[in-house]
C-alpha positions, 0 to 999 in steps of 0.5 A, spaced: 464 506 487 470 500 490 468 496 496 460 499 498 454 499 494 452 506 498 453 513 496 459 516 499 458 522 503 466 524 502 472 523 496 478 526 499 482 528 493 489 529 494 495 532 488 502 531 488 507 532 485 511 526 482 519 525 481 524 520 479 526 515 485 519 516 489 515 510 491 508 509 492 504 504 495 496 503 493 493 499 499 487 496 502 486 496 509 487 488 510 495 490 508 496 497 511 491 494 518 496 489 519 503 492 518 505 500 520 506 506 516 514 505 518 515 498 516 511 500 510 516 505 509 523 501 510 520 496 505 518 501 500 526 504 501 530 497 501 527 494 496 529 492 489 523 492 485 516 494 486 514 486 486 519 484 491 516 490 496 509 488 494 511 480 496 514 482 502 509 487 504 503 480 503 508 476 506 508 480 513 500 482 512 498 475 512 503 472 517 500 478 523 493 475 521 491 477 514 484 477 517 481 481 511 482 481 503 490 484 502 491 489 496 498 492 494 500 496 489 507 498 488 510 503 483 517 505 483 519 512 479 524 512 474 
């Protein structure tokens, strides 16, 4: 179990289908609880890399407060 030491009453599992030039973001709620799906989104579609998107996505978490741990995972397929 990540981030409690209680029994979880619900996993949501959920499959999808992967594709050259998807991008995904793997992330805490100190990250997608201080910046919004969209932005999210256009980060993910204008950035380079996915170092670049998940600097850029810390970054604007922390300057909007970054009241809780910030965690970001980036994976851009080829």
């Amino acid at each position: 179990m990540i981030g409690t030491s209680e029994q979880l009453e619900r996993v949501d599992i959920k499959t999808v289908t992967l594709s050259a030039g998807d991008r995904y973001l793997l992330s805490t709620d100190g990250l997608h609880g201080e910046v919004g799906d969209e932005e999210i989104k256009k980060v993910l579609a204008t950035t380079a890399t996915p170092q670049q998107a998940a600097e850029h996505l810390l970054a604007l978490a922390l300057q909007r407060g970054g009241s809780d741990n910030i965690t970001g995972i980036a994976v851009f397929l080829e």
